[in-house]
C-alpha positions as CSV (number, residue, x, y, z in Angstrom):
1,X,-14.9,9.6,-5.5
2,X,-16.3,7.5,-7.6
3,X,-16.9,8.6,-11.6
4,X,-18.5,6.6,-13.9
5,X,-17.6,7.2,-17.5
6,X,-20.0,8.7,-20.0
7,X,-21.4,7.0,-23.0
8,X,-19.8,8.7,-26.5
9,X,-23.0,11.2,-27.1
10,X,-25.2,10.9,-24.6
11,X,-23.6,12.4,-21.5
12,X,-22.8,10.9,-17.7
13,X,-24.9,7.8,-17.6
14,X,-24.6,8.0,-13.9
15,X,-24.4,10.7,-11.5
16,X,-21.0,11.8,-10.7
17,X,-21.5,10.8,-6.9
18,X,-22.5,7.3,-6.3
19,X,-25.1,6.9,-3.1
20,X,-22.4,5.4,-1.4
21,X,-20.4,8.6,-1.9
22,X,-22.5,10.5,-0.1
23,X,-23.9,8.4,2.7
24,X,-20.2,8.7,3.4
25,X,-19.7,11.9,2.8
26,X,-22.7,12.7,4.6
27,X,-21.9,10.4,7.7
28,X,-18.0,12.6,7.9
29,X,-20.2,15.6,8.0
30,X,-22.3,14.6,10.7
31,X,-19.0,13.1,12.7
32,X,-17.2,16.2,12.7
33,X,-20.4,18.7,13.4
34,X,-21.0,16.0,16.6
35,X,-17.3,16.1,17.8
36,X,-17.4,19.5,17.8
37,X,-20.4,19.8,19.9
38,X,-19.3,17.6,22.1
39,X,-15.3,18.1,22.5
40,X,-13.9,21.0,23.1
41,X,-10.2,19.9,21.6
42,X,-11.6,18.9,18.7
43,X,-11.5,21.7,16.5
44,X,-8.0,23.1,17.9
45,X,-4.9,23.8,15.9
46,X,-3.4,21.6,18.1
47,X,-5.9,18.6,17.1
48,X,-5.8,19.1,13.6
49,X,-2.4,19.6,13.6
50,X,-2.4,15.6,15.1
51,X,-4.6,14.3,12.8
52,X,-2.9,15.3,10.0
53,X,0.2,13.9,11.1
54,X,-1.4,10.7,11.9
55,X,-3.4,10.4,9.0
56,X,0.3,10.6,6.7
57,X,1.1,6.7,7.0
58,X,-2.3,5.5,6.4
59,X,-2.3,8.1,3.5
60,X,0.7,6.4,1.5
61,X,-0.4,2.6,2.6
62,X,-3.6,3.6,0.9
63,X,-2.5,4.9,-2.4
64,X,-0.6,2.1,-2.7
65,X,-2.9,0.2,-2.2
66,X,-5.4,1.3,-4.4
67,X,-3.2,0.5,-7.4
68,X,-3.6,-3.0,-6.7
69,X,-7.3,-3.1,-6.1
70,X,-7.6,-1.3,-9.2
71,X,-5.8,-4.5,-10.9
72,X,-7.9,-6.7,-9.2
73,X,-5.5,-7.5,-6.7
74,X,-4.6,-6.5,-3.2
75,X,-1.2,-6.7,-0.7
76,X,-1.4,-7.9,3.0
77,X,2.7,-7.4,3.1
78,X,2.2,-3.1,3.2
79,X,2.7,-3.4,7.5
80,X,5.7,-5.8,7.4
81,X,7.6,-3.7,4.5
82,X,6.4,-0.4,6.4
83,X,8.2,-2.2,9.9
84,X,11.6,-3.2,7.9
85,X,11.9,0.0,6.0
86,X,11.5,1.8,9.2
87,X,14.2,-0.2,10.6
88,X,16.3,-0.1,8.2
89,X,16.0,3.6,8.0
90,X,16.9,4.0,11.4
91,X,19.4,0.9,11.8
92,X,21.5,1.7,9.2
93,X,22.3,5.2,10.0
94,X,25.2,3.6,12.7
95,X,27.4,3.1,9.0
96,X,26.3,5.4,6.7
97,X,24.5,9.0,6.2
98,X,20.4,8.8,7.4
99,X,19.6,9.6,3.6
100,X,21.4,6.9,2.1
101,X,20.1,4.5,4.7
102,X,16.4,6.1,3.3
103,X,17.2,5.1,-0.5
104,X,18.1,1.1,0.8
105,X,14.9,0.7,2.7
106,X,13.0,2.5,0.0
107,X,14.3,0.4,-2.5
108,X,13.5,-2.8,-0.4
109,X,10.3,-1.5,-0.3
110,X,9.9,-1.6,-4.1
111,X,12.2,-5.2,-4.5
112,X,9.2,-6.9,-2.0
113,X,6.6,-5.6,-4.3
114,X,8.2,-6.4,-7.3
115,X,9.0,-9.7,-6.3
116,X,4.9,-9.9,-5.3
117,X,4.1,-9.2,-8.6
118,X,6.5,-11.2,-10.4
119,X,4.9,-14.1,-8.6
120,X,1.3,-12.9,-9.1
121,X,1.8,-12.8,-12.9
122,X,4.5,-14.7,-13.7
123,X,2.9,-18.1,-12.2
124,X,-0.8,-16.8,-12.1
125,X,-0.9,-17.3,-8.3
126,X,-3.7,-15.3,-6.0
127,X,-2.2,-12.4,-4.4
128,X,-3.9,-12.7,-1.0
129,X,-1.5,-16.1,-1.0
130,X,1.5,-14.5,-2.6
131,X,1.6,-11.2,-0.4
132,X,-0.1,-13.2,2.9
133,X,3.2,-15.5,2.2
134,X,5.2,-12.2,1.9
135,X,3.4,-10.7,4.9
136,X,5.1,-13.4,6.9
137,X,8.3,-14.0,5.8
138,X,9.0,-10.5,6.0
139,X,8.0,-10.0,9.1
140,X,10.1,-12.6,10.4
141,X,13.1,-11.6,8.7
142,X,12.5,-8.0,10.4
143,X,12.7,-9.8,14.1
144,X,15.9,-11.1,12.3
145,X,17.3,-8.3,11.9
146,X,16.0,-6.3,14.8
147,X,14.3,-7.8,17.9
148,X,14.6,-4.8,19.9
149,X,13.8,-1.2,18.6
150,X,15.8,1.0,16.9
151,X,16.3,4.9,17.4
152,X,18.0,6.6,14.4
153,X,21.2,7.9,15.4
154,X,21.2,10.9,13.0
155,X,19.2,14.1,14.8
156,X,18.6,15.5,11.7
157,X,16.3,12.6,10.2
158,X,13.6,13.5,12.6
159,X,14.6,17.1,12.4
160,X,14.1,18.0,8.6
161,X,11.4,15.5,8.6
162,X,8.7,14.0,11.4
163,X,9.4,16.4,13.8
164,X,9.8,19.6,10.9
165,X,6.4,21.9,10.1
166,X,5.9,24.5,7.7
167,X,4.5,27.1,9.8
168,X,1.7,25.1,11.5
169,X,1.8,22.3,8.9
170,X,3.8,19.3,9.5
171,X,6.5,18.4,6.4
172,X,4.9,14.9,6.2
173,X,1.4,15.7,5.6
174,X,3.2,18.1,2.8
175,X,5.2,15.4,1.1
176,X,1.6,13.1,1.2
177,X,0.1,16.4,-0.6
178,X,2.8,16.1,-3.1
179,X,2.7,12.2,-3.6
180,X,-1.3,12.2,-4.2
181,X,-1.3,14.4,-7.4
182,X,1.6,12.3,-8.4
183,X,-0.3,9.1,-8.0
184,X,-3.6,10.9,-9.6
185,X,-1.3,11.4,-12.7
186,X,0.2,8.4,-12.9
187,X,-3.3,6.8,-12.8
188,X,-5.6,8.5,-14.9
189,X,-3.0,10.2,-17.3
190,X,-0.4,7.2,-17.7
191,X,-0.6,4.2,-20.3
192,X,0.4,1.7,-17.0
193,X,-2.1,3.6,-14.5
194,X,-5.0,3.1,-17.2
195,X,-4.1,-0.9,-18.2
196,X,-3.9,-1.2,-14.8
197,X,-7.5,-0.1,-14.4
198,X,-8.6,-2.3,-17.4
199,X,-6.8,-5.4,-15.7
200,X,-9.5,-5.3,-13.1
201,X,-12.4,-5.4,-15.6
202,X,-11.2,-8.1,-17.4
203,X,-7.8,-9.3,-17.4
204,X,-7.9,-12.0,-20.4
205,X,-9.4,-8.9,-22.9
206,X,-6.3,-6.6,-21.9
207,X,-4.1,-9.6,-22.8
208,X,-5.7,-10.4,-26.4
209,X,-5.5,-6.5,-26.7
210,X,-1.6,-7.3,-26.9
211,X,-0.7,-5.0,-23.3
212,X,1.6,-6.7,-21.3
213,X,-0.2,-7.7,-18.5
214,X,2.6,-8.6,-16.5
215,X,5.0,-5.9,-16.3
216,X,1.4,-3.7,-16.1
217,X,0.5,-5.9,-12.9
218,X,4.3,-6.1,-11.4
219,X,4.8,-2.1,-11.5
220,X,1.1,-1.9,-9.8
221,X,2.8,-3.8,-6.6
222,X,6.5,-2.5,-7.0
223,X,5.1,0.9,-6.7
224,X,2.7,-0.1,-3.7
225,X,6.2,-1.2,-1.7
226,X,7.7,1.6,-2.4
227,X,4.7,3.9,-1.0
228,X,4.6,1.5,2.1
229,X,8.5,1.9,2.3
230,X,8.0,6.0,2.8
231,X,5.3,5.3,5.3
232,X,7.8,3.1,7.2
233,X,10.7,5.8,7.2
234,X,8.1,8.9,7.7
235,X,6.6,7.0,10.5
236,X,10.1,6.1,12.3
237,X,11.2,10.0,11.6
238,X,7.9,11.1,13.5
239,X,7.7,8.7,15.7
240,X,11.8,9.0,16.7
241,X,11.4,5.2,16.7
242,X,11.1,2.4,14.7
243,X,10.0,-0.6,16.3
244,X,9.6,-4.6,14.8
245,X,6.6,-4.9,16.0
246,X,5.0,-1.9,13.9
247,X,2.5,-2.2,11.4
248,X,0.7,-5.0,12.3
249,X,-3.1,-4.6,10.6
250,X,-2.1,-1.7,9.0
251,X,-3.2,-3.2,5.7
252,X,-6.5,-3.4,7.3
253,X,-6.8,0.4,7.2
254,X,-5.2,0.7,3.7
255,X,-8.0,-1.4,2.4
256,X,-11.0,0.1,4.1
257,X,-9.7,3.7,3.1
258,X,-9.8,2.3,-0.3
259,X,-13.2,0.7,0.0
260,X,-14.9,3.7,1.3
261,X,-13.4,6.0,-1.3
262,X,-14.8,4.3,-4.1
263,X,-12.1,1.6,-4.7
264,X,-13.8,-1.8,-5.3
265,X,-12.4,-5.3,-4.1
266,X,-12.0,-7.0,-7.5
267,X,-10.8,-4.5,-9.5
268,X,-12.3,-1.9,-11.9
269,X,-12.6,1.5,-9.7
270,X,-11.1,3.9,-7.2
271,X,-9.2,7.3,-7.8
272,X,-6.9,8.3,-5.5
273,X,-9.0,11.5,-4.5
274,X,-11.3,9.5,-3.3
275,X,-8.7,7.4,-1.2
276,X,-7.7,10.7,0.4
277,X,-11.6,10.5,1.4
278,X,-11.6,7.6,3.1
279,X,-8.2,8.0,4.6
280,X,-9.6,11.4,6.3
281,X,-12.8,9.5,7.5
282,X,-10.7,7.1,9.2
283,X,-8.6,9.4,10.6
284,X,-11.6,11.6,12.3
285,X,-12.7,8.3,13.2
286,X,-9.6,7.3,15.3
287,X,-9.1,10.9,16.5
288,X,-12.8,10.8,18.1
289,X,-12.3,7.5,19.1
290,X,-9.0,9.0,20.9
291,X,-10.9,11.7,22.7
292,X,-13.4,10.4,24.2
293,X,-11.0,7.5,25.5
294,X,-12.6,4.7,23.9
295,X,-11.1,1.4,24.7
296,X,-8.9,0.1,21.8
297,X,-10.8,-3.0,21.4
298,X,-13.8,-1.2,21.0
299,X,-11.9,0.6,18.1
300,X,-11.4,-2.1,16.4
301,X,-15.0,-3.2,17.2
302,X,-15.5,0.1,15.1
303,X,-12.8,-0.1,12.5
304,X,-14.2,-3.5,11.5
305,X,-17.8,-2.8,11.2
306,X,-16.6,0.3,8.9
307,X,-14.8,-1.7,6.6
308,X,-18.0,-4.1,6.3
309,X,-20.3,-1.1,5.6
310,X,-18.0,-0.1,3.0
311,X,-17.6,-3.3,1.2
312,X,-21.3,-3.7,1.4
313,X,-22.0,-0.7,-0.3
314,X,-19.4,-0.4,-2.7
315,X,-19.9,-4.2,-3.9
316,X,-19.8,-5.1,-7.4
317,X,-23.3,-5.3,-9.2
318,X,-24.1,-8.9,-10.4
């Protein structure tokens, strides 16, 4: 969640858990006490076991995401690359082996976000433009290539991966485990991860520090492509499917995970711990949602107020 650096001497100048943190925190708490009450299934193996699985593609979309909101930034093209490297994943295995077909959409994954962030900083452009320009081309170029779905023609794809568990734990909630201690690191232990914090205080001072802001900012969005690239091919190996029309509003999720785990639109905060927060709120949320039938409109009716709440409360002070 949400740390605030201490002042040299004088200790934490703010507690270590914003309000914010735990109204949320708080409002999880009283969601999963209520479902439990009230549902049955809630609290079965069975139910968890779904959840977690669910909650994998939301969980890389989100990381990713949080290393451009750190920067100040943010990258509407996460659902389009998630429905092309899903594709491709699938797709390709009619010419070549299901893991080499993984490594091409995966590194499409990262030449989209490098290509975002070479614009961004390169030519100083907005990136809601840049990747809301990417969101689009991409997606049409994925009707281009596919129009109809796609089933992966390898068994063993789904086998050692969507459909594989660890006794009761699915393998792709385990490689999200892996990746989030990874991205931790890379964040808060990493020259990159840190300048790519300080970007979203105040760009122009990282620049007269001598830091190259550019290749800082490009990695940020290389690095969110290629996390939205495994949540494409993870999702087509659970799923047994990979479908065009996939992903649509996903970055909607990605940014309201990041917003209600501390992250701040603007830059300057968020830590991936806290990400993993918010992306298990909104999965509880959807899973409730789920059990007691609620209409999907209504969901988003839900989903959107959430992500207003959030930006509300985690707003930057004037």
């Amino acid at each position: 969640m949400t740390e605030v650096a201490p002042t040299p001497g004088t200790g934490p100048a703010h507690p270590r858990f914003s309000r914010a943190d735990l109204i949320f925190t708080a409002s999880v708490v009283l969601l999963v006490i209520g479902a439990s009450l009230v549902s049955d299934a809630f609290l079965t193996q069975r139910n968890m076991v779904n959840v977690s699985r669910q909650m994998v593609t939301n969980g890389f979309l989100s990381l990713g995401m949080l290393m451009v909101i750190r920067t100040g930034g943010i990258d509407l093209s996460v659902g389009s690359v998630l429905a092309l490297a899903g594709l491709l994943a699938t797709g390709l295995q009619a010419q070549m082996h299901f893991s080499l077909a993984i490594l091409i959409a995966l590194a499409m994954g990262a030449a989209v976000g490098w290509l975002n962030g070479w614009l961004i900083a390169r030519f100083d452009l907005q990136p809601f433009i840049v990747t809301l320009a990417t969101m689009g081309t991409l997606r049409g170029l994925t009707y281009v290539y596919a129009d109809t779905p796609r089933y992966p023609s390898d068994e063993m794809f789904r086998a050692l991966i969507g459909g594989a568990f660890v006794g009761p734990v699915p393998v792709t909630f385990i490689i999200l485990a892996l990746a989030l201690p990874a991205v931790w690191f890379y964040l808060e232990h990493t020259v990159s991860g840190r300048a790519g914090l300080a970007l979203g205080v105040n760009k122009e001072a990282v620049r007269l520090a001598g830091i190259d802001v550019g290749r800082h900012l490009t990695f940020a969005y290389v690095a969110c492509g290629f996390l939205a690239a495994i949540a494409g091919v993870l999702l087509a190996s659970r799923l047994g499917i990979a479908q065009p029309s996939v992903g649509v509003g996903y970055e909607l999720d990605a940014i309201a995970a990041v917003v209600i785990g501390g992250g701040v639109l603007g830059g300057g905060g968020g830590t991936g711990l806290g990400v993993l927060g918010g992306v298990v709120a909104l999965a509880l949320v959807d899973n409730v949602l789920n059990l007691f039938n609620v209409d999907s409109y209504y969901q988003q009716v839900v989903k959107g107020l959430i992500i207003l709440v959030a930006v509300l409360a985690r707003r930057k002070k004037a």
